[in-house]
C-alpha positions as CSV (number, residue, x, y, z in Angstrom):
1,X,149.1,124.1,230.9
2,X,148.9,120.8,233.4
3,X,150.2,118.3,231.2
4,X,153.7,118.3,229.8
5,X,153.9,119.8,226.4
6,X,154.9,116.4,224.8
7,X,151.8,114.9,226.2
8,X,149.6,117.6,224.8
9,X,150.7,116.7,221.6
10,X,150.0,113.7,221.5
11,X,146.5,113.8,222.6
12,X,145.8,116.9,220.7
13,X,147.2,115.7,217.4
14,X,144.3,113.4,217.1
15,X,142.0,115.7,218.9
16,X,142.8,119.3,218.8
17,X,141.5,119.7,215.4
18,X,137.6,119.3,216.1
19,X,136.9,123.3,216.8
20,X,137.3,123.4,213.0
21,X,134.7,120.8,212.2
22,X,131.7,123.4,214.0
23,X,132.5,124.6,210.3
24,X,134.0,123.6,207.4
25,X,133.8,122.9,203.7
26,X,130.2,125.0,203.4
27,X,132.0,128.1,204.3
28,X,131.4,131.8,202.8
29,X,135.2,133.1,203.5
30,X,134.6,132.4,207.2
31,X,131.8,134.7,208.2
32,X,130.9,136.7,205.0
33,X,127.1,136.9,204.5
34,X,126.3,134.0,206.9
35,X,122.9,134.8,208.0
36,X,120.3,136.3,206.0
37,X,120.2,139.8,207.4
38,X,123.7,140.5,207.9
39,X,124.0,139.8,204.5
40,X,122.2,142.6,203.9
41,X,124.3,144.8,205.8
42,X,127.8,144.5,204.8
43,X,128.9,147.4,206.8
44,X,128.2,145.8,210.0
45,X,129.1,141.9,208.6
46,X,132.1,140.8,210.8
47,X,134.0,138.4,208.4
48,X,136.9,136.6,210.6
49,X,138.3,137.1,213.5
50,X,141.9,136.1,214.6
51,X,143.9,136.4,218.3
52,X,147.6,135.4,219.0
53,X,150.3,136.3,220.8
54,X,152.4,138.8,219.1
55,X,155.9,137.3,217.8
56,X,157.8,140.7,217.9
57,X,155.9,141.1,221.2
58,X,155.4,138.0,223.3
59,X,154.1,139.6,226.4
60,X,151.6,141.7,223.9
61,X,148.2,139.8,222.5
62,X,147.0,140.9,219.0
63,X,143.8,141.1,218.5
64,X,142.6,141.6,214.6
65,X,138.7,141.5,213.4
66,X,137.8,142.1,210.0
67,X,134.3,143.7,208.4
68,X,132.6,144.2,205.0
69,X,133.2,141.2,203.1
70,X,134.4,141.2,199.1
71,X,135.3,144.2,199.0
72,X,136.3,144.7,195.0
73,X,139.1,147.4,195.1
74,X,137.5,149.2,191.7
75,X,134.1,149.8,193.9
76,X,134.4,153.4,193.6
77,X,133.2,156.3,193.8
78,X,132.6,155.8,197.6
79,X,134.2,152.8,198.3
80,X,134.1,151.1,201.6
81,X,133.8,153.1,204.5
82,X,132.6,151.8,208.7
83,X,129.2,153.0,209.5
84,X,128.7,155.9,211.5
85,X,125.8,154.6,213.0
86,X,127.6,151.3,214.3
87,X,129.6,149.9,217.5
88,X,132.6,147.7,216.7
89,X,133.5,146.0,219.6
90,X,135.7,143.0,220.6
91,X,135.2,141.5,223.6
92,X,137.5,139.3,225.7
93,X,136.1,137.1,228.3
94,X,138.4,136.2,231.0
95,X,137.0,134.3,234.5
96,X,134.5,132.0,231.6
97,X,131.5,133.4,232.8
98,X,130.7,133.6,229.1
99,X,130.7,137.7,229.2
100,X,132.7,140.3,228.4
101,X,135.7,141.4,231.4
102,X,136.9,144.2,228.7
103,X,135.3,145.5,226.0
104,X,137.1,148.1,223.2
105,X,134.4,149.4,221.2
106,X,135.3,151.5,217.8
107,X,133.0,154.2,216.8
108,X,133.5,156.0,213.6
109,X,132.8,159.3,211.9
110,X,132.9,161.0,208.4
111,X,135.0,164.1,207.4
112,X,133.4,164.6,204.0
113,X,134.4,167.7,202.0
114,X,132.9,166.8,198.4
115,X,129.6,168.7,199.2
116,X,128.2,169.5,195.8
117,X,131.3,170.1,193.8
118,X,132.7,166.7,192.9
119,X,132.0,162.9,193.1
120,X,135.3,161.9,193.9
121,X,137.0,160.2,196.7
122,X,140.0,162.4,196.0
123,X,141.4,165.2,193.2
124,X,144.8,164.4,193.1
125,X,147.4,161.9,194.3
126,X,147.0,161.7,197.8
127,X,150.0,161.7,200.4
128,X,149.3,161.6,203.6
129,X,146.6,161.8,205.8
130,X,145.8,165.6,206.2
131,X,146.5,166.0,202.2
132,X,143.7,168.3,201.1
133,X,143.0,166.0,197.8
134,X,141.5,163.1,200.1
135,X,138.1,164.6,199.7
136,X,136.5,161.8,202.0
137,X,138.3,160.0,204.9
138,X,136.9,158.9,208.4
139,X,138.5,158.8,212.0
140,X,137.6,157.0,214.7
141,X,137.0,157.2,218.9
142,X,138.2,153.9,221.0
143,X,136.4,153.5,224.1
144,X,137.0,150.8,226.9
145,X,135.5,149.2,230.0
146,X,136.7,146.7,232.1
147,X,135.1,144.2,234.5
148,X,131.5,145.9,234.1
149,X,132.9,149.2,234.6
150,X,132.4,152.9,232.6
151,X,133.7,153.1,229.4
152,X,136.6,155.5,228.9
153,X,138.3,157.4,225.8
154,X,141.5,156.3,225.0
155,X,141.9,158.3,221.5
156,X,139.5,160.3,219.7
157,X,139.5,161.7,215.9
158,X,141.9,159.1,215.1
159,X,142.7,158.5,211.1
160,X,141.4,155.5,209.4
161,X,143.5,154.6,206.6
162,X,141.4,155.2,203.4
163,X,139.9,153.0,200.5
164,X,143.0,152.6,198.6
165,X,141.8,153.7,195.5
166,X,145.0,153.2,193.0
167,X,148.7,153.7,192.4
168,X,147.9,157.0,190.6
169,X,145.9,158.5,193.5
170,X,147.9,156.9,196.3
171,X,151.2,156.3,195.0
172,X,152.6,155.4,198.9
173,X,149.8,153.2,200.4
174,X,152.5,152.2,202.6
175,X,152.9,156.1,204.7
176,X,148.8,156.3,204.8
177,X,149.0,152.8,206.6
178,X,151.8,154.1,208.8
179,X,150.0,157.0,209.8
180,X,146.9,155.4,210.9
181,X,149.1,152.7,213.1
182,X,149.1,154.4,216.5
183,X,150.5,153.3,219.8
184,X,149.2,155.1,223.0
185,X,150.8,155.7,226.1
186,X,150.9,152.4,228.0
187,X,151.6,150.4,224.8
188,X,148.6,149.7,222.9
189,X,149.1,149.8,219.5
190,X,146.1,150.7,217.0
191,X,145.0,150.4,213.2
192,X,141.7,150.6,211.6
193,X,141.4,150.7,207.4
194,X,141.5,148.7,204.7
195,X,143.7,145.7,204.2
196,X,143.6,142.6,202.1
197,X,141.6,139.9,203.3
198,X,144.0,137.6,204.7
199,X,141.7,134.4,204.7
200,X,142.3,132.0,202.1
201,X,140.5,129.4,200.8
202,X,138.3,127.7,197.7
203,X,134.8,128.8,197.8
204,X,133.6,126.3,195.3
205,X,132.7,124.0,197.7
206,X,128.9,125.1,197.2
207,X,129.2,123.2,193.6
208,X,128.5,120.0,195.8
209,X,131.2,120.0,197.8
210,X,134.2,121.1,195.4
211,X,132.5,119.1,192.2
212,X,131.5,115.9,193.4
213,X,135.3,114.8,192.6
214,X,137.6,117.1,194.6
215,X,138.5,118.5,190.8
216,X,137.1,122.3,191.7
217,X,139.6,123.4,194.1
218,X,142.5,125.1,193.6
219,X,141.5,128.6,193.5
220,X,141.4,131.1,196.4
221,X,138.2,132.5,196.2
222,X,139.3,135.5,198.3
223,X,142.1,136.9,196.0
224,X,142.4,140.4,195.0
225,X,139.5,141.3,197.7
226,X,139.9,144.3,200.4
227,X,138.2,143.9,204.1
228,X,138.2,146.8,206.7
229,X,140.1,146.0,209.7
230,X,140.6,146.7,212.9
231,X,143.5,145.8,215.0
232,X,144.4,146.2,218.6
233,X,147.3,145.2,220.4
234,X,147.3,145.3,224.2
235,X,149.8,143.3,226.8
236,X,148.3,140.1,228.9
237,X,147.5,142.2,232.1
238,X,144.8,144.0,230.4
239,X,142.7,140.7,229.6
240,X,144.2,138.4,231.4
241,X,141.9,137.5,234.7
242,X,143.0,139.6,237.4
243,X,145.6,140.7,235.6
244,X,147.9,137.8,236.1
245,X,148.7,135.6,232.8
246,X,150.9,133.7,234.6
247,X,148.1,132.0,236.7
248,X,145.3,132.8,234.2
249,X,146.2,132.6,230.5
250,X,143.0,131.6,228.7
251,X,141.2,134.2,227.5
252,X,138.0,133.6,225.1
253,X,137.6,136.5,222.2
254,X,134.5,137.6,220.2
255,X,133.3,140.2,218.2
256,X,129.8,142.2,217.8
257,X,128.6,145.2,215.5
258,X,126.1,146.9,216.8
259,X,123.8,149.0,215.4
260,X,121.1,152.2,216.1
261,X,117.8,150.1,217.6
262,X,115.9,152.8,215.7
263,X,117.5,153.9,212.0
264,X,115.9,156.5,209.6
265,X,116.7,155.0,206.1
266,X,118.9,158.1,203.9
267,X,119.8,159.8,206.7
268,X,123.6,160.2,207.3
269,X,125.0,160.8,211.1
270,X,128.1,161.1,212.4
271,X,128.0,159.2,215.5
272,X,125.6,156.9,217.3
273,X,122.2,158.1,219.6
274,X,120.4,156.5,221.5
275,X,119.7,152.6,222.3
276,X,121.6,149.7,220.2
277,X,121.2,146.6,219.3
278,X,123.5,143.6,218.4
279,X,123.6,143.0,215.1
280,X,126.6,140.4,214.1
281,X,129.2,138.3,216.2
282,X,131.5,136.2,215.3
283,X,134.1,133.6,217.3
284,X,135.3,131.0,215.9
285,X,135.1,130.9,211.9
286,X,132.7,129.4,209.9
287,X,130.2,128.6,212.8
288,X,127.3,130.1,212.6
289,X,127.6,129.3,208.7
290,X,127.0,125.7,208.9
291,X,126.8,125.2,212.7
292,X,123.5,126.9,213.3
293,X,120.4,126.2,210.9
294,X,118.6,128.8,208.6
295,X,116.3,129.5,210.7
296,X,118.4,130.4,213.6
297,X,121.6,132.4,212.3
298,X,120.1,135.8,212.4
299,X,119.3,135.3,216.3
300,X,122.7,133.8,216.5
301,X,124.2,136.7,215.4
302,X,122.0,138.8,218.1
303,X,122.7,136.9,221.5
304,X,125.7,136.8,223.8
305,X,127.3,134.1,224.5
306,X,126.5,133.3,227.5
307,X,123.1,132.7,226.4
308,X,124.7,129.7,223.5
309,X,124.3,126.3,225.6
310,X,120.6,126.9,226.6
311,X,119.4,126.7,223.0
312,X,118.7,123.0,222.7
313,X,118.6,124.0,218.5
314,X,122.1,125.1,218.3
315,X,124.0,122.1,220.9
316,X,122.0,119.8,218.8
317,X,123.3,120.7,215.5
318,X,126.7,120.5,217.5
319,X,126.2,116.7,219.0
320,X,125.1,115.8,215.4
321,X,126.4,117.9,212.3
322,X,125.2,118.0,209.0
323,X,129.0,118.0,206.8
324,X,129.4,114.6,207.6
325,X,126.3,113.7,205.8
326,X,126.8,115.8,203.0
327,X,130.2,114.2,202.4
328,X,129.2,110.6,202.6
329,X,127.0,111.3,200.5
330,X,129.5,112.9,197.8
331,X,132.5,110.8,198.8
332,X,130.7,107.7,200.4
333,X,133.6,108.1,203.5
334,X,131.3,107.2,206.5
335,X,130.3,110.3,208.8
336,X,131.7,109.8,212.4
337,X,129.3,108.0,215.2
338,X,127.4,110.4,216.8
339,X,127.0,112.3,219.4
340,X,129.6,114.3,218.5
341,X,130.7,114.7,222.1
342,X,134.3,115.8,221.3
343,X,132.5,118.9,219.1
344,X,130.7,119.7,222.2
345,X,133.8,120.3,224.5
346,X,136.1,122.1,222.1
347,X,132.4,124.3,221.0
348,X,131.2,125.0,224.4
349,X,134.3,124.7,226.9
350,X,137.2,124.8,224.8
351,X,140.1,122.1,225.9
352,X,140.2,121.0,229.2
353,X,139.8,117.7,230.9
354,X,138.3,119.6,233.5
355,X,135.5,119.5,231.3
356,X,135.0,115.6,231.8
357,X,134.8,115.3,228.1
358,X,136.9,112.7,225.5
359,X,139.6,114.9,224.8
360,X,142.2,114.3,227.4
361,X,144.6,117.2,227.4
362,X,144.1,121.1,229.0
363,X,145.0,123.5,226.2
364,X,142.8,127.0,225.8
365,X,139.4,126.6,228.3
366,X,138.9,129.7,231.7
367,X,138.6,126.5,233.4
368,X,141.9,125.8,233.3
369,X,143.0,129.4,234.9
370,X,143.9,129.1,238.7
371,X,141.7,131.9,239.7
372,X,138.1,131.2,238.2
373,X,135.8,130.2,240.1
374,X,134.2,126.8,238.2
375,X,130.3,127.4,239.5
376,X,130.3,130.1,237.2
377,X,131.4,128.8,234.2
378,X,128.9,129.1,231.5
379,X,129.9,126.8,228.6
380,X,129.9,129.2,225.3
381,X,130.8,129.9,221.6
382,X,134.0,132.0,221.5
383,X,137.8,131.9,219.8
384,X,139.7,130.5,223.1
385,X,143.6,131.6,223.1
386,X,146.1,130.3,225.7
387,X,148.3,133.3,225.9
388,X,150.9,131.1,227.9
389,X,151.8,128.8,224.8
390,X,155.1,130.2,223.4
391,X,155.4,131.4,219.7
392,X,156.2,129.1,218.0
393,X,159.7,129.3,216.1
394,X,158.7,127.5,212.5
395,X,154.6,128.5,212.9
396,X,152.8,125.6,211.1
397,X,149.5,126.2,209.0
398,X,147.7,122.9,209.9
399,X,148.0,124.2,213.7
400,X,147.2,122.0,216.7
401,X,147.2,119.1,214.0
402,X,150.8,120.0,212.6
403,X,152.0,119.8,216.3
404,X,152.0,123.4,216.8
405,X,150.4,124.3,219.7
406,X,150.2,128.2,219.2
407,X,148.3,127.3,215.9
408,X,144.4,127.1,215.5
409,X,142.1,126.0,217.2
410,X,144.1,127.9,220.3
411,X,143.4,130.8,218.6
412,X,144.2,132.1,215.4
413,X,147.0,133.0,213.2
414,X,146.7,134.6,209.9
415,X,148.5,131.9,208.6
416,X,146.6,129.1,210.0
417,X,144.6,127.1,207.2
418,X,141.7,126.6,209.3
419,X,139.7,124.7,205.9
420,X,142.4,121.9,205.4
421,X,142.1,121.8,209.0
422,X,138.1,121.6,209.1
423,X,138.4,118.7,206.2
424,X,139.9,116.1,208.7
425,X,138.1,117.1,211.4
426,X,134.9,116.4,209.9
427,X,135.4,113.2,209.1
428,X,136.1,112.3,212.3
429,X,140.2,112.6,212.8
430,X,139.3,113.5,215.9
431,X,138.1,110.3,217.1
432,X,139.9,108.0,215.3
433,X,143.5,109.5,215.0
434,X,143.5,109.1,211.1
435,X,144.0,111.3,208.3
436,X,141.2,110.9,205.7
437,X,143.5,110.1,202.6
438,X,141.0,110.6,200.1
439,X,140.2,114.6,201.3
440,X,144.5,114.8,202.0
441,X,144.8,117.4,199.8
442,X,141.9,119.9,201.7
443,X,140.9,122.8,199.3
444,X,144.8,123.2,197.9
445,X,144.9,126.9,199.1
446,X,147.6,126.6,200.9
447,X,148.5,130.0,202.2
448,X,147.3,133.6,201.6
449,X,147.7,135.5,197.9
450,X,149.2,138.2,199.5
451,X,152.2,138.2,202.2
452,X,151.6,139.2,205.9
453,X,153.2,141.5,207.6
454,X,156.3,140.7,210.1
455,X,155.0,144.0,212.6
456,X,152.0,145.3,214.3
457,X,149.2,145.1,212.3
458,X,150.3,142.5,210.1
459,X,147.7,142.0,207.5
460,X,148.9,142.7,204.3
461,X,148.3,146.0,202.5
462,X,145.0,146.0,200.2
463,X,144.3,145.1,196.6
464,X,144.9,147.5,194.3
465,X,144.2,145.4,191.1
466,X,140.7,144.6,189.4
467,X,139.0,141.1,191.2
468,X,137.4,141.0,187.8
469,X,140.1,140.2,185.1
470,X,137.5,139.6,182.3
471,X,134.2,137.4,181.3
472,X,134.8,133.5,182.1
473,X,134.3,131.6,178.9
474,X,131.4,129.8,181.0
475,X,129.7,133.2,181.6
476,X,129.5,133.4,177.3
477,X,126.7,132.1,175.9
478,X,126.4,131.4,172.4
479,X,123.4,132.8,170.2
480,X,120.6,130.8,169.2
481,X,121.0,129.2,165.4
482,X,118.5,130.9,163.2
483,X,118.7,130.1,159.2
484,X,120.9,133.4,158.5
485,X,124.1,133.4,157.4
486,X,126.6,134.7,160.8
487,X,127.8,137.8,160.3
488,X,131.2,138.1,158.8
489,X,134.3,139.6,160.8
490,X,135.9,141.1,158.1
491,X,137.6,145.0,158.0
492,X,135.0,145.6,155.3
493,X,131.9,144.3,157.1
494,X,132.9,145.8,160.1
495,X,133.0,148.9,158.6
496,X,129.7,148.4,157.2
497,X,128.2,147.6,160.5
498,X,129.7,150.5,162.0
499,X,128.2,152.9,159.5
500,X,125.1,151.5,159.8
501,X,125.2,151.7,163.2
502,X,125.8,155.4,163.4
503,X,123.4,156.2,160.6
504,X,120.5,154.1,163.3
505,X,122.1,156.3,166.1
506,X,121.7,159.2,164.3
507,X,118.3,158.5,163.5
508,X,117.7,157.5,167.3
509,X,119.0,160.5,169.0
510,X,116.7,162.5,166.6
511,X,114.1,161.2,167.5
512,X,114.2,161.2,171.0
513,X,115.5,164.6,171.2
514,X,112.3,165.6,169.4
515,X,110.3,163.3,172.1
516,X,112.4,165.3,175.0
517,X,111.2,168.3,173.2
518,X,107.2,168.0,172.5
519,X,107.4,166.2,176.7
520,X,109.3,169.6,177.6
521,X,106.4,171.9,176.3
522,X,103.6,169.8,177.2
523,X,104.8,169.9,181.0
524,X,105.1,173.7,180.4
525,X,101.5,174.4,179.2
526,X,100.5,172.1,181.7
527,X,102.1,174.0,184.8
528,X,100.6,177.6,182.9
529,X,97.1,176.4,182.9
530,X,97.6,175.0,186.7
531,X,96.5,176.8,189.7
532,X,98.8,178.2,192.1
533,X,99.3,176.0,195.2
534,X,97.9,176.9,198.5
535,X,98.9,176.0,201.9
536,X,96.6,173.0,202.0
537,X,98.4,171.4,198.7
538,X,101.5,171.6,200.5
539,X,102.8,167.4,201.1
540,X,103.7,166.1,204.2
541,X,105.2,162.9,205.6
């Protein structure tokens, strides 16, 4: 940092918060179904992606990334497992070139012993790992390269922590998650399973924007649902550039899923072969949501970043946004001047005044490390993280705009409420150092349903309970009037009904019995009178 941290402040408390307004309000919890084939594909949908330095460890970053969005935990009887024919990777950029200085890429596989005996995940209350009633469970390999170099094993047939499918089948979540939180030699520390999705905010925004009225907020969309994680923590040395994040702390952090180029639809495999292709990626949150148009997302999500600033499309939709329109038109506050040159910097550079752009403090862009070199600097989409900014003591959820400089957008913290954040922004507290009083309040979800974690991996442990408590009384919708009487509700006539009902089911299951029957001895004659097949009948594809 080359400003005094007082200084910083002060410029970044009016300016800091702009990553957020790349996206806000139109949100789908971040990146869940964003672009119209991912959506699709929920096994390779990155959903959010976070990166801070580790409180218990401050000389360790933690790097979490999250996939399969709403995940319901009752979605049995195979729940959510990671493709076998996918790469996970997260990538961390380092000298700002715009690509990837290390990569750890995640591959998975299935050790399924349910054949054709059973359906179920598991015949008994499962208790650890290796427990011989988890029917199904996965485990994964964790390659990585660094600086363009071969990838190398770190671990191999590592356990994923399963679906957690109930109390009565996993009465200690708690020792499954233990056991599949690893740390290798050297100090990495591992997990991949399920967890609870820690983003947290009021989806109803769709309902144009939160009811017209700020009256539908309130209600964390995101409650009660499961993601799949995957968390990595690693010390500075091993992403910062050359090693030294004393001289270099700004790293820049994405993620990609990427898939077989050639897949043969019902075919299971264990393991990838041959060529892939990117599929998803994800940076910052809630970009390529309402950031990038319709028409561009899916090739959003298939292009590296270094590739981001030469598609006139995208910077456009950067220098002028869409939200601010939407709002004035709901809320009649004006939308900010445009170009949106402050959303340019923070989108394409991060925060630097190297950058020669309006915001006038150096907080989380490569540009800033001592040892890039700035004729290679490729302006691009990625979460930026200052690894030198201390943790902070009292962390606060409104991040850079709450004065806390370890908050988002330099980086990401579970905790950070990057929506309430995104609100200002939007309208343009960026530029004119004023909190919008009439969108104050932001979506009122404050803080996630579930507690994090105070130790490697964090997130809090999944959803056990059903999403779905019951029908809304908006989803009921009453029966047409007719010139009958309504039916009484009385013991007697329900009685009645009921043995009317069983006499008509009776009657039903007669009579298609007897149909099942006469079909059942047609087919038979059928098949006598029927030549024998030959060779030639025989059907190929």
């Amino acid at each position: 940092m080359t400003r005094k941290p007082r200084a910083i402040l002060a410029a970044l408390a009016v300016t800091g918060i702009a990553l957020a307004a790349l996206g806000p309000q139109s949100s789908v919890a971040s990146s869940h179904r964003e672009a119209p084939l991912i959506a699709s594909d929920p096994a390779a949908d990155n959903t959010d992606l976070y990166a801070f330095v580790s409180p218990d460890r401050p000389d360790y970053v933690t790097l979490i990334a999250n996939w399969i969005p709403f995940e319901e935990p009752n979605g049995g009887p195979n729940f959510y497992p990671f493709a076998t024919d996918a790469a996970y990777n997260i990538n961390v950029d380092s000298d700002g070139d715009a690509k990837a200085d290390a990569v750890f890429r995640w591959t998975f596989k299935n050790v399924d012993r349910r054949g054709g005996s059973t359906f179920l995940y598991n015949n008994g209350p499962v208790d650890s790992f290796d427990d011989p009633n988890l029917l199904f469970k996965q485990t994964y390999t964790l390659e990585s390269s660094f600086n363009g170099g071969p990838f190398k094993t770190r671990i191999s047939n590592a356990p994923v922590a399963p679906s957690r499918i109930g109390n009565a089948s996993m009465p200690d979540y708690q020792k499954l998650r233990d056991e599949a939180t690893i740390q290798l030699p050297g100090g990495w520390k591992l997990f991949a399973g399920q967890a609870d999705d820690p983003f947290f905010l009021d989806l109803r925004v769709f309902d144009l924007l939160y009811g017209g009225d700020l009256s539908e907020t309130g209600q964390d969309t995101l409650a009660g649902y499961n993601v799949n994680t995957i968390a990595l923590q690693v010390p500075f040395k091993d992403v910062a550039l050359r090693g030294d994040a004393k001289r270099n702390p700004v790293i820049g952090v994405w993620t990609t899923t990427d898939r077989a180029k050639v897949r043969i639809a019902g075919q299971s495999t264990n393991g990838i072969r041959g060529e892939r292709v990117q599929v998803s990626r994800l940076g910052n949150p809630l970009v390529n949501e309402v950031v990038v148009p319709a028409n561009l997302k899916d090739a959003f999500n298939s292009i590296s970043p270094d590739q981001d600033a030469g598609i006139p499309a995208v910077v456009k939709r950067v220098t002028d946004p869409e939200l601010p329109k939407l709002i004035e038109g709901s809320y009649g506050v004006p939308a900010p001047a445009t170009p949106r040159n402050d959303l340019v910097e923070i989108f394409l550079t991060g925060i630097t005044t190297k950058a020669n752009g309006p915001i006038k403090a150096d907080l989380n862009s490569q540009l800033d490390n001592k040892d890039v070199n700035a004729k290679r600097f490729r302006p691009a989409e990625m979460l930026r993280l200052n690894l030198g900014v201390p943790v902070a003591d009292q962390p606060n959820r409104l991040g850079v705009l709450g004065g806390d400089l370890q908050g988002f957008p330099n980086g990401r913290r579970l905790t950070d409420d990057a929506v309430d954040i995104a609100v200002q922004a939007v309208e343009g507290a960026a530029q004119t150092g004023q909190i919008v009083d009439a969108l104050a309040a932001g979506d009122k979800v404050d803080a996630n349903d579930n507690q994090f974690g105070d130790a490697f991996p964090y997130v809090a442990l999944p959803n056990v309970g059903a999403v779905n408590g019951g029908a809304g009384a908006a989803a009921i919708v009453p029966p047409a009037a007719t010139s009958d009487p309504a039916p009484s509700l009385s013991p007697a006539a329900a009685s009645a009904s009921t043995s009317d009902m069983g006499r008509g089911s009776v009657v039903a299951v007669a009579a298609i019995g007897g149909l099942a029957l006469a079909l059942i001895l047609v087919t038979w004659w059928f098949r006598r009178r029927r030549p024998a097949a030959t060779p030639d009948d025989t059907i190929r594809i």
